[in-house]
C-alpha positions as CSV (number, residue, x, y, z in Angstrom):
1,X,-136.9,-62.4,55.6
2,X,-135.2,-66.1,54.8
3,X,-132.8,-64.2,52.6
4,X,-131.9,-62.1,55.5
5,X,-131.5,-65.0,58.2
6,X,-129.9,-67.3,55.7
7,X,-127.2,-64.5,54.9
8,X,-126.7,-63.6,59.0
9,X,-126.0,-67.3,59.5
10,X,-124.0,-67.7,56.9
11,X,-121.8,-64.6,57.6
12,X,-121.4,-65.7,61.2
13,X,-120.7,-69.1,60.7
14,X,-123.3,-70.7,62.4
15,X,-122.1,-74.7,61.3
16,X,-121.6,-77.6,61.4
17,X,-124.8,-77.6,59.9
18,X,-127.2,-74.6,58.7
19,X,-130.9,-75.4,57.6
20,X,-132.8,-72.4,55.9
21,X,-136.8,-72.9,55.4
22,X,-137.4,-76.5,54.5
23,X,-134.4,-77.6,51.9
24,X,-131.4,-75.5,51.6
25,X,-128.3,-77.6,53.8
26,X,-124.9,-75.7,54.4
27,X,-122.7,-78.3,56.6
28,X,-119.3,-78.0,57.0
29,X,-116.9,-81.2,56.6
30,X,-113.6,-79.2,57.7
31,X,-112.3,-76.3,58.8
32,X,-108.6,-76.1,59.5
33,X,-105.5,-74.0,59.1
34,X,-103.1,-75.1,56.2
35,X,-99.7,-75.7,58.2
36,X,-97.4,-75.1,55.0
37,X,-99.4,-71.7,54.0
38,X,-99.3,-69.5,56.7
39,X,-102.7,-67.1,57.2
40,X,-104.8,-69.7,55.1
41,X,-107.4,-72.3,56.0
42,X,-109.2,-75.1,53.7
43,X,-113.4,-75.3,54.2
44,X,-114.7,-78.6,52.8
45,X,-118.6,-78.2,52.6
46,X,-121.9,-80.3,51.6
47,X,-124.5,-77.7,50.1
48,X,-127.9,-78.5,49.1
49,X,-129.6,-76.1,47.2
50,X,-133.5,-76.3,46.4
51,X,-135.2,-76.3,43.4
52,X,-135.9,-72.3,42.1
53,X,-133.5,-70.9,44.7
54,X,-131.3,-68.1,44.1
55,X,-128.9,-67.5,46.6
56,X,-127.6,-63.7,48.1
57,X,-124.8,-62.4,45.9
58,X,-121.6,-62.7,47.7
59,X,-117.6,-63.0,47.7
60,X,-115.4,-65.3,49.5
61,X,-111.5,-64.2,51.1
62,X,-110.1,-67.1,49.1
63,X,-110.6,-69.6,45.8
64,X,-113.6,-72.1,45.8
65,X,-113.7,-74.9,43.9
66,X,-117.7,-76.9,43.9
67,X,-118.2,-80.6,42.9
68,X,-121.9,-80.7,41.3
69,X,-122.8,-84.6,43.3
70,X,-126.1,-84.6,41.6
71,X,-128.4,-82.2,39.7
72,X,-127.8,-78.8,37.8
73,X,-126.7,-75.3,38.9
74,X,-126.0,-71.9,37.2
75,X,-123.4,-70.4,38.2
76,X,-123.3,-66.5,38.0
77,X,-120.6,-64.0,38.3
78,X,-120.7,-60.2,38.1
79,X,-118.9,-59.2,34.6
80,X,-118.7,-62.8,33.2
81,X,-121.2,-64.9,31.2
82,X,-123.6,-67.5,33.3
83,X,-122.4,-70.9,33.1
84,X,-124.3,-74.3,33.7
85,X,-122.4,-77.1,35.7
86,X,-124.4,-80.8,36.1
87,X,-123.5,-83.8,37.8
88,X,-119.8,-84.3,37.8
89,X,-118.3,-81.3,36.5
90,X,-116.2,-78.9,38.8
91,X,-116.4,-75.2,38.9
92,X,-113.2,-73.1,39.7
93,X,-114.4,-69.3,41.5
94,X,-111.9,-66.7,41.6
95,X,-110.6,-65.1,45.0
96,X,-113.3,-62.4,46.0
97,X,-115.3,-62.5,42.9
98,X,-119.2,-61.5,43.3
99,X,-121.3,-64.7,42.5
100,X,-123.9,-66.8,43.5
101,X,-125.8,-70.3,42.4
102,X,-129.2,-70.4,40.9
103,X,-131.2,-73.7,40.8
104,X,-134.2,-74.3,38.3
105,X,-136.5,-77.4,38.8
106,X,-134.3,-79.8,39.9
107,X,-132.0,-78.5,42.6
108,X,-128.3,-79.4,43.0
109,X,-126.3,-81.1,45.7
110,X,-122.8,-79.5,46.0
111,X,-119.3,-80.6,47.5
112,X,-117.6,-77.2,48.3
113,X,-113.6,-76.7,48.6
114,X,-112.4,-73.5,49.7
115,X,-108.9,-72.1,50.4
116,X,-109.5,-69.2,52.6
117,X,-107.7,-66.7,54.3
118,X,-107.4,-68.0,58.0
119,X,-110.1,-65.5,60.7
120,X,-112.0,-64.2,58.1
121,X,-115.7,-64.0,57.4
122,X,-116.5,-67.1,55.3
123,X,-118.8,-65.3,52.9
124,X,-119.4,-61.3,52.7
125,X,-122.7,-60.6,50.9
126,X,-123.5,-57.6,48.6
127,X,-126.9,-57.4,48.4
């Protein structure tokens, strides 16, 4: 059910700030059209991601780029090895490419940069 309404919210945009159970903390920085790239937008997000969390599968409609502030993530994509990103290292996700973060014990605080294609759904999930 937290899956469900965390993946609803998410899909609708329901920001600045989205809380799901306890922990997990989507808030968006900016949001605003790129003036010399016509159709896109730039999303600048702080994501805080619990300890043993798996997040829904899903794609974005542009490049993200995520800024580990503190702790350790996993990053997984479908047809590419996992990798592990700690504090201070940047992660590069392709344009519409199925991922999602997995925390183990210590969680992970997140600084999220996304080129996007302007009206569209921030996320689309696939499971």
């Amino acid at each position: 059910m937290k899956n469900t309404l965390f993946a609803l919210m998410i899909i609708f945009g329901a920001s600045p700030l989205i809380s799901w159970g306890a922990d997990l903390k989507l808030e968006n920085l900016l949001k605003t059209k790129l003036e010399s790239v016509e159709g896109t937008e730039v999303i600048v997000s702080k994501v805080e991601v619990p300890p043993n969390t798996s997040l829904p599968k899903h794609w974005h409609p542009g490049e993200e780029f995520a800024y580990v502030i503190s702790g350790i993530v996993t990053l997984w994509q479908e047809g590419k090895p996992e990798i592990v990103f700690k504090e201070g290292e940047v992660a590069q996700i392709p344009y519409k490419q199925v991922h999602t973060a997995i925390t183990g014990s210590e969680g992970v605080s997140l600084l999220i940069f996304r080129v996007h294609e302007h009206g569209k759904p921030e996320r689309i999930n696939v499971e």
